[in-house]
DRENGUMAR-903231 format. One line per field, with one value per residue (C-alpha): residue number from 0; residue in one letter; chain; x, y, z. Coordinates in steps of 0.25 Angstrom, whole numbers. Example, Ala and Ser with C-alpha at 12.3 -4.5 7.8 and 13.67 -1.06 7.14 Angstrom:
nr: [0;1]
rest: [A;S]
kette: [A;A]
c1: [49;55]
c2: [-18;-4]
c3: [31;29]
% end
This chain:
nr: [0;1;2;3;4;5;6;7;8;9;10;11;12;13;14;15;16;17;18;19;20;21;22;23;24;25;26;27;28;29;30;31;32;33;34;35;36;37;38;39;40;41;42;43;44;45;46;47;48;49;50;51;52;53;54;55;56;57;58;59;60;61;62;63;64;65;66;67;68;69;70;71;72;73;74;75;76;77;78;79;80;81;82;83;84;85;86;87;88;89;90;91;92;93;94;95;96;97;98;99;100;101;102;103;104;105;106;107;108;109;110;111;112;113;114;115;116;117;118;119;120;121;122;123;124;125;126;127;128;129;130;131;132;133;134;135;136;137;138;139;140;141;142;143;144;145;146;147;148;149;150;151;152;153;154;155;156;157;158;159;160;161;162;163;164;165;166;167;168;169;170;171;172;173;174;175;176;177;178;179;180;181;182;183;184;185;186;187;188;189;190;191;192;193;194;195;196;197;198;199;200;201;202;203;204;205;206;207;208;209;210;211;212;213;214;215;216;217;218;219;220;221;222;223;224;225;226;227;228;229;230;231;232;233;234;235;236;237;238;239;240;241;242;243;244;245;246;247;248;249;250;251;252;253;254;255;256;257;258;259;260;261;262;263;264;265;266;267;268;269;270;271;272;273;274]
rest: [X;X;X;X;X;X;X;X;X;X;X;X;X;X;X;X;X;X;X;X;X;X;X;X;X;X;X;X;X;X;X;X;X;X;X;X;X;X;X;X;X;X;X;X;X;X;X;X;X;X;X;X;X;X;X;X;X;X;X;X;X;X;X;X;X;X;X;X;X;X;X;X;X;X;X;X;X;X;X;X;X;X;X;X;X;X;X;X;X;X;X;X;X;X;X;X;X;X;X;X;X;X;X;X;X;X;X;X;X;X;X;X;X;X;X;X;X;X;X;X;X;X;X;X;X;X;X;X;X;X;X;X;X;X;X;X;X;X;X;X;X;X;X;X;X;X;X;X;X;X;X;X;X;X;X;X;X;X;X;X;X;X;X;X;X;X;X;X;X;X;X;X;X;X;X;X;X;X;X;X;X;X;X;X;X;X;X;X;X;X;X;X;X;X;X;X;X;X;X;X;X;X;X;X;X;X;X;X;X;X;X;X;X;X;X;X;X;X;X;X;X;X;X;X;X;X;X;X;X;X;X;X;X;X;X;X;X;X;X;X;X;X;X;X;X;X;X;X;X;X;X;X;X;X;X;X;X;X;X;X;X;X;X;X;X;X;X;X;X;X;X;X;X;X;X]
kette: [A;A;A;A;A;A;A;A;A;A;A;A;A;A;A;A;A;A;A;A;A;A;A;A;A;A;A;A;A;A;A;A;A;A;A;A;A;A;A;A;A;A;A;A;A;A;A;A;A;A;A;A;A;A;A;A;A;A;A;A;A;A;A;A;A;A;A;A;A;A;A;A;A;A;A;A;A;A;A;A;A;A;A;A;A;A;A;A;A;A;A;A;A;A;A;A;A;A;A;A;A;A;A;A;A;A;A;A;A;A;A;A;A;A;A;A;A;A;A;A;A;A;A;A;A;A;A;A;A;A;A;A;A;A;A;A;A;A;A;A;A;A;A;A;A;A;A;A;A;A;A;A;A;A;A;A;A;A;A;A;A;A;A;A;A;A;A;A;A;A;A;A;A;A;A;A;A;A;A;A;A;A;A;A;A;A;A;A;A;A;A;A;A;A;A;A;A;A;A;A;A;A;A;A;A;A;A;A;A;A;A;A;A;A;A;A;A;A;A;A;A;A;A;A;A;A;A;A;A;A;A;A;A;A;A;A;A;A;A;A;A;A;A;A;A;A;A;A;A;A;A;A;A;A;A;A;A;A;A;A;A;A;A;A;A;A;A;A;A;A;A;A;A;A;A]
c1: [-68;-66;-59;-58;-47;-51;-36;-32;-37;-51;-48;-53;-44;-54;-45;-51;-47;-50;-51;-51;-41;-34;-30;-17;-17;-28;-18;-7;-17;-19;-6;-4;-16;-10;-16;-29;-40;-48;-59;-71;-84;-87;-92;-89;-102;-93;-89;-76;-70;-62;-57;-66;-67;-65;-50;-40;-31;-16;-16;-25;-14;-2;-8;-13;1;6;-3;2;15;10;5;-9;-13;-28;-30;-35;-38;-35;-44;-43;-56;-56;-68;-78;-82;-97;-96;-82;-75;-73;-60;-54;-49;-32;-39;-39;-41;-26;-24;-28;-37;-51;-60;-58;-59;-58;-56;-69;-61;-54;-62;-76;-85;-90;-101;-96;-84;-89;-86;-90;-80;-71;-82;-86;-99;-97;-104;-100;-104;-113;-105;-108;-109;-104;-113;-103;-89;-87;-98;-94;-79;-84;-94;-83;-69;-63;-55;-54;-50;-60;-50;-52;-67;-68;-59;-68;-80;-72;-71;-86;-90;-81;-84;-98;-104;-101;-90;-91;-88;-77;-70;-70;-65;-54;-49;-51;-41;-31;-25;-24;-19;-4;-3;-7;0;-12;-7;7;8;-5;-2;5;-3;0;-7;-13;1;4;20;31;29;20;19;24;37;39;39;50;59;65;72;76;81;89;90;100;103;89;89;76;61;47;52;47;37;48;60;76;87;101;105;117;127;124;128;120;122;115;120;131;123;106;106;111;113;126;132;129;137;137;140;137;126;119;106;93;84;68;58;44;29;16;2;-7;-21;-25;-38;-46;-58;-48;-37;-45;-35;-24;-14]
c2: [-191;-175;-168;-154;-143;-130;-121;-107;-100;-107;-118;-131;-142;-157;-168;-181;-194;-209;-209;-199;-191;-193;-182;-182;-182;-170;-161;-166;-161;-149;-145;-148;-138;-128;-129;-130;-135;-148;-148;-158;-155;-165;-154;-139;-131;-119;-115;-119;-120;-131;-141;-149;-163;-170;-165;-166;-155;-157;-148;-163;-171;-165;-163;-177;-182;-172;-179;-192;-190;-183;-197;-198;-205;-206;-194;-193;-179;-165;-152;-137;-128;-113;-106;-99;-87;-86;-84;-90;-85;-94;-92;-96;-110;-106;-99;-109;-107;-105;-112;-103;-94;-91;-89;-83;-90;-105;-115;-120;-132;-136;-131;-129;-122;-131;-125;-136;-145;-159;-175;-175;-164;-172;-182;-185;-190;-185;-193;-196;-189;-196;-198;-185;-188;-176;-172;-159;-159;-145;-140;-150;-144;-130;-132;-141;-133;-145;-135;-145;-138;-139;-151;-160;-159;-162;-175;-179;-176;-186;-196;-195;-198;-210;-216;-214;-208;-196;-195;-192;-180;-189;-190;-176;-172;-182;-178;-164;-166;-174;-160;-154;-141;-147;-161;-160;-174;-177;-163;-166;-181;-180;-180;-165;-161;-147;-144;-157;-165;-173;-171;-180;-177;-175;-161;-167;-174;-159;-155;-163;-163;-151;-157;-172;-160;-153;-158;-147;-150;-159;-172;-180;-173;-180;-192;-189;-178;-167;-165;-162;-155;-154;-147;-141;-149;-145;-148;-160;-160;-173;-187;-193;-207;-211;-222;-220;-207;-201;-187;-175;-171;-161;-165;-162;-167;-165;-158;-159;-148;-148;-137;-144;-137;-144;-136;-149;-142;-150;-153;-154;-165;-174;-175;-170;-172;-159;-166]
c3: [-154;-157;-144;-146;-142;-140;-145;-137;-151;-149;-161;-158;-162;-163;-160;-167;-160;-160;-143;-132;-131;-118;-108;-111;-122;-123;-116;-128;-137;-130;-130;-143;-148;-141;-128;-133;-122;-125;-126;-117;-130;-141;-148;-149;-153;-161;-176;-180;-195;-196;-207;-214;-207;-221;-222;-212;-209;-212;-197;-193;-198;-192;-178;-177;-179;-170;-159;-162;-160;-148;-145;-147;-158;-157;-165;-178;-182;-176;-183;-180;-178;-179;-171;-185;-187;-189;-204;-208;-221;-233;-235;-248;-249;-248;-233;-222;-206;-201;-186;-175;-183;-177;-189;-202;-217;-219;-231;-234;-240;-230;-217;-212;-202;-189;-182;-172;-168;-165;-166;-181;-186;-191;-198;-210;-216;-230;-241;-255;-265;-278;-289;-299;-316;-322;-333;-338;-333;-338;-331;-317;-320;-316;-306;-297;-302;-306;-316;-328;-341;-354;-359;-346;-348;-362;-358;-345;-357;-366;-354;-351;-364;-367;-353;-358;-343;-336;-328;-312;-303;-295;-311;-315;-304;-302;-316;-312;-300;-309;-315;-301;-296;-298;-303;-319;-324;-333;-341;-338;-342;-353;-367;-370;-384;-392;-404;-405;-406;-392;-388;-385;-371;-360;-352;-340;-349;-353;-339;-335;-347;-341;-330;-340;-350;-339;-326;-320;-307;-306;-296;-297;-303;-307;-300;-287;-280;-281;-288;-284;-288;-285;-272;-268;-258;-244;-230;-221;-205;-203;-196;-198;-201;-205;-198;-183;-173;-180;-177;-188;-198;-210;-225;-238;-246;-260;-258;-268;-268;-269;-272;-273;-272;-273;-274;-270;-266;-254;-249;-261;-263;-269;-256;-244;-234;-235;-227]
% end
């Protein structure tokens, strides 16, 4: 069952739980919105842009587990609804609804316009697709963006014509996802050929001949998801013993430094959930 909270910035917060929500801990939930009023309608008969109900918001995650150590654990999803405009805005796809704006652009990707909130926002009666047979994968390459280069398509032509059938829309675009916007290993690990003659080593061998050739002040890299370097020594106040209630102390301990970025492009059709 949906119960809905109506904010003081007239957002409406559906709270989704397996049973009903008990007084007690409706004013809980109340307080924790930000003194927001519960609501007493199964439905309410306004327009509302919201996130889509096939992805839930990493904002979902973090407050359903904020209400479990609140102690309730009945709860299994928490959305956010801002009141529409009549004719919203398309924003563009990096544009999202901040919390507590009224209005304004949205992300068609990740949000949509209710003309109501009900019981059946947050369900799903999506069915598969059929399986599509690509007649030309240049041609499906440009209508869908899949972005693969003139070489990728001459080798899924290759693939094609050795399996003897046509190769579906669920493997061109799995192959298409395989050199993604940052992980590339099947260009990094393939075979590296200049001018027709294959090298002694791989793109991804050169790559990390630099630090085998001169490690400097290097601790650990491609062992793990990030790499380490030699810190300086710096001062620790932390206690005296790991295993027991100990008094603090200060001492000198070897550090290791880390700068890391990732530039993973959540949600796509691949990984719907952006959490």
């Amino acid at each position: 069952m949906i119960t809905f909270f109506r904010t003081p910035s007239q957002s409406i917060i559906a709270v989704d739980a397996n049973q009903p929500i008990q007084d007690e801990h409706k004013s809980r939930l109340s307080w924790l919105f930000g003194n927001a009023e519960s609501t007493p309608y199964f439905e309410i008969d306004e327009r509302f842009i919201g996130p889509r109900r096939e992805m839930i918001t990493p904002w979902s995650t973090c407050a359903v587990e904020i209400t479990q150590n609140m102690g309730i654990d009945y709860i299994d999803r928490i959305e956010e609804y801002f009141p529409s405009p009549l004719n919203p805005t398309k924003g563009d796809l990096d544009k999202s609804l901040p919390s507590g704006e009224v209005g304004g652009a949205f992300d068609p990707m990740l949000q949509r316009v209710y003309e109501k909130l009900d019981q059946n926002i947050f369900t799903i009666d999506n069915q598969p697709e059929s399986i599509i047979l690509i007649d030309d994968i240049a041609a499906y390459n440009q209508q869908e963006g899949l972005a693969l280069s003139e070489d990728e398509i001459e080798y899924l032509d290759t693939v094609s014509r050795k399996m003897g059938r046509k190769l579906t829309d669920s493997e061109v675009f799995g192959f298409s996802q395989v050199n993604s916007e940052h992980c590339r290993h099947k260009i990094f690990n393939g075979k590296f050929i200049v001018d027709g003659e294959e090298k002694e080593s791989t793109l991804f061998q050169l790559i990390k001949k630099t630090s085998k050739v001169n490690p400097n002040s290097l601790i650990s890299a491609y062992k793990d998801n990030v790499a380490f370097v030699q810190g300086p020594v710096i001062e620790q106040f932390a206690p005296a013993s790991g295993d027991k209630p100990d008094f603090f102390e200060t001492k000198e301990i070897e550090s290791v430094l880390s700068l890391k970025a990732e530039t993973h492009n959540f949600p796509t059709t691949v990984e719907p959930f952006n959490g």
